[in-house]
N, C-alpha and C positions, 0 to 999 in steps of 0.2 A: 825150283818149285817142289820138285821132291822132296828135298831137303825138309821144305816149312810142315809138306804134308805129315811125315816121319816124325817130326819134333810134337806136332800139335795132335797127332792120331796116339802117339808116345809106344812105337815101337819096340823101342828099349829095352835090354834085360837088365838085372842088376847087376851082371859083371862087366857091362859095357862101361867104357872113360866118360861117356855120352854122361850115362844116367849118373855115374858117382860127379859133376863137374856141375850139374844141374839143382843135385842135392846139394853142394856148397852154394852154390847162388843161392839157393834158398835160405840157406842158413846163415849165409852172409847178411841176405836183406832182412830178416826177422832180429839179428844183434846186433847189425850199422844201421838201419836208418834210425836217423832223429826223431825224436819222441815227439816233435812240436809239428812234425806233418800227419799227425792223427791227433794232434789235441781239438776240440770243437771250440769255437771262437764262439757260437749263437747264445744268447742267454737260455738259461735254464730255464725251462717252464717252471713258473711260481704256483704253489699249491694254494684250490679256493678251497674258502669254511663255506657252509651254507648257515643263514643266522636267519630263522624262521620268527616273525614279530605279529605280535595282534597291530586291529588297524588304529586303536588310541596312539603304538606307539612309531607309527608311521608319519611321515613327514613330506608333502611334495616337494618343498625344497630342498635340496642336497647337501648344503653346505649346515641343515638341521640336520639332516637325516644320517649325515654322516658320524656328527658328534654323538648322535644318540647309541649309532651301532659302534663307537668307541666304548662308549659306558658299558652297554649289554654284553660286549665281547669281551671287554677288556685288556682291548688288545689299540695302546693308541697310533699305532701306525696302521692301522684298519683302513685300505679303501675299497670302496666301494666299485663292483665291477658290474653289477648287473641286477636287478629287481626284477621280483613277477608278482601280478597279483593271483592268489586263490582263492576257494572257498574250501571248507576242512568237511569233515563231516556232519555236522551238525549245521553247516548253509551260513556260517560264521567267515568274514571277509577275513585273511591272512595274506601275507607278504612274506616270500622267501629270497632273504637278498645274498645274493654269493658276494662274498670277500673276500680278499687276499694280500 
């Protein structure tokens, strides 16, 4: 139990076998392990556009609404992740639909 107390408190001077045998382990594990046990497997979060529309060019359907913020953005692999309605400053109905 001393032992773990001594290693985990780190006692050690640096002329000690202790600490120069500790610093190889370390340097060991930083240039042996394999690279593929820090790679992330999770998908990359996709970045959203926001595409702000008046309400003529809104659509409650989806499968319109999407083709139309294809045209607008010009982007045809555009979908659609989420809508909101507003009103803008003037009391004027707006839609800001996030894409990605």
């Amino acid at each position: 139990m001393a032992l773990i107390k001594k290693f985990v408190l780190w006692s050690y001077s640096r002329e000690t076998s202790v600490y120069v045998i500790f610093c190889l382990l370390i340097v060991a594990f930083i240039f042996l392990t394999p690279k593929y046990w820090f790679d992330k497997h999770e998908p990359v979060a996709t970045q959203t556009s926001r595409l702000i529309v008046k309400q003529e060019d809104f659509s409650p359907d989806r499968a319109v609404l999407e083709k139309r913020v294809r045209e607008l953005s010009g982007r045809p692999d555009a979908v659609i992740v989420a809508t909101r309605q507003r009103k803008n400053g003037t009391g004027e109905t707006i839609y800001e639909i996030d894409i990605r």
